[in-house]
C-alpha positions in Angstrom: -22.6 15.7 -3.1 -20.8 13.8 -0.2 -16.9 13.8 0.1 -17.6 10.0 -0.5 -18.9 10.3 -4.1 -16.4 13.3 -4.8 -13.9 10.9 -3.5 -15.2 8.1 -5.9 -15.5 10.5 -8.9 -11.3 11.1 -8.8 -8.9 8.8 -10.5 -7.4 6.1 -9.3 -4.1 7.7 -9.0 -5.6 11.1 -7.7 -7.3 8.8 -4.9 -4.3 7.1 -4.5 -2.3 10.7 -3.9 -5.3 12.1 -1.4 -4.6 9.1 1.0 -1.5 9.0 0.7 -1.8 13.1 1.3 -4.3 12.4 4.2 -2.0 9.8 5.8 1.2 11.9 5.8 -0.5 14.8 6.9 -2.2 13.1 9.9 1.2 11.1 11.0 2.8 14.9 11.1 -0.3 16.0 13.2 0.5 13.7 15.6 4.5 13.5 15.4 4.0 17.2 16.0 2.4 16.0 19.7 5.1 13.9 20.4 8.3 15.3 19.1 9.6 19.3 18.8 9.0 20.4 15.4 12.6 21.1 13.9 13.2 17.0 14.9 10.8 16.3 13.4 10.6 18.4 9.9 15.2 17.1 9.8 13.5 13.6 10.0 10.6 14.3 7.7 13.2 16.0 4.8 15.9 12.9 5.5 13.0 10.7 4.8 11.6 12.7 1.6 14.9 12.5 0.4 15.9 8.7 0.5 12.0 7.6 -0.1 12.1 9.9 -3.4 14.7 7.5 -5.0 11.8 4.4 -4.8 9.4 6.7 -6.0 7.5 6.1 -9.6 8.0 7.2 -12.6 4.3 9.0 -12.3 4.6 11.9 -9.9 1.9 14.4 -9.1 2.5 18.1 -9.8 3.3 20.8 -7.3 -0.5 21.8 -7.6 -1.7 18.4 -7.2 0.1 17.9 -3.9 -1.3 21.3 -2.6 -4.4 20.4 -4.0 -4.2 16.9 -2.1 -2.9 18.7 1.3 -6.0 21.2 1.0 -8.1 18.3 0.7 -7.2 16.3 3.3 -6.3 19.0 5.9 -10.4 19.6 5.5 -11.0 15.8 7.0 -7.9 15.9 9.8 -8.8 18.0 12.8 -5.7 20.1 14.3 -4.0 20.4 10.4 -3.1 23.8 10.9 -0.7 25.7 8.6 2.4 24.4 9.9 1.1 20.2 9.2 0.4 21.1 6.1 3.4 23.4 5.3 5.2 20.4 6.9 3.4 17.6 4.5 3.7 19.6 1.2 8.0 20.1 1.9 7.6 16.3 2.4 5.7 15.5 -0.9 7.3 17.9 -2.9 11.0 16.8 -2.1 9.6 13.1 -2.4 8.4 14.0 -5.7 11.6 15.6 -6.8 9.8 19.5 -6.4 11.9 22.4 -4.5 10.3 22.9 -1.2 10.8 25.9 1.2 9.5 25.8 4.4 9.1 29.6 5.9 7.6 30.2 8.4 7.0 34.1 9.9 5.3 36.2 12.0 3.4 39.5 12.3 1.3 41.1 14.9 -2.6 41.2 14.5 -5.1 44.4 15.4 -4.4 43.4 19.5 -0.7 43.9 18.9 -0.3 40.1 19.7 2.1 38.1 17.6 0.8 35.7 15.2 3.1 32.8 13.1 2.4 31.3 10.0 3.8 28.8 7.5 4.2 28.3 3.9 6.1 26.3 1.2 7.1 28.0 -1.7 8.2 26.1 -4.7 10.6 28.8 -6.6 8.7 32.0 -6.5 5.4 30.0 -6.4 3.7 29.6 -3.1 2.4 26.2 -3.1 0.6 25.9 0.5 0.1 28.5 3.0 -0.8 31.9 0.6 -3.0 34.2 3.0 -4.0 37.6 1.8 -2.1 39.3 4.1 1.3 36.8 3.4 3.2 40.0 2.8 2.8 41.0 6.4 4.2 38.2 8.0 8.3 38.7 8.7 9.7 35.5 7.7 11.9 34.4 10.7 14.2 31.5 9.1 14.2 30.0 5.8 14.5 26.2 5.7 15.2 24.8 2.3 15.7 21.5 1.0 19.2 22.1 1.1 20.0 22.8 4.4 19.4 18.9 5.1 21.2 16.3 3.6 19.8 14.9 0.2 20.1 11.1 0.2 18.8 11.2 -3.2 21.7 13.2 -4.7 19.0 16.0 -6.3 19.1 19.4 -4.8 
């Protein structure tokens, strides 16, 4: 079956929350190009933050978002784990979810350093798991907190 019929066969809403997925996750792809990536994620949480007060009543689950993210991140080339850790903090706080960004590193089987990303959402990681998560050293933890919350939810 195509990705056009599975696309067809969802929901309206579940379309609605894979483009909106797809769209957010491409604009970071690119904003990723053209700005450095703490800007970019401070801008990213102030907006999740003031856009979640305009939000519906209707918001998608934790798993729904990852499941959107995983998704799209199939269709958009260069959606590597940080775009998608990046999207998924975005959605979540926009949808009222704790998001943590981590993001840590480890060295591979040729000693060379590798980085990874993740959100977790409480103990739960919500985008990002790898098998081998527990090697990776997180290097800084950036919650949801650490920004300013124009929606006055922590």
């Amino acid at each position: 079956m195509t990705r056009i019929h599975q696309f067809l066969k969802l929901s309206g809403w579940d379309q609605l929350l894979l483009l909106y997925a797809a769209t957010v996750l491409a604009t970071i792809v690119l904003g990723l190009r053209l700005f450095p990536w703490m800007t970019l994620k401070r801008s990213l949480v102030r907006l999740a933050n003031w856009s979640s007060r305009f939000a519906s009543t209707r918001r998608p689950s934790a798993q729904q978002i990852a499941r959107a993210i995983r998704i799209a991140s199939s269709c958009i080339p260069k959606a590597t784990c940080l775009p998608r850790a990046l999207a998924a903090q975005f959605l979540l706080i926009q949808n009222a979810h704790p998001a943590e960004l981590q993001i840590g590193v480890t060295k591979n089987e040729n000693r060379k350093l590798e980085a990874h990303a993740w959100v977790t959402n409480g103990s739960d990681i919500i985008i990002g798991g790898v098998d081998d998560i527990d090697h990776f050293v997180p290097l800084s933890r950036m919650k949801r907190e650490d920004s300013v919350d124009y929606a006055g939810t922590s």
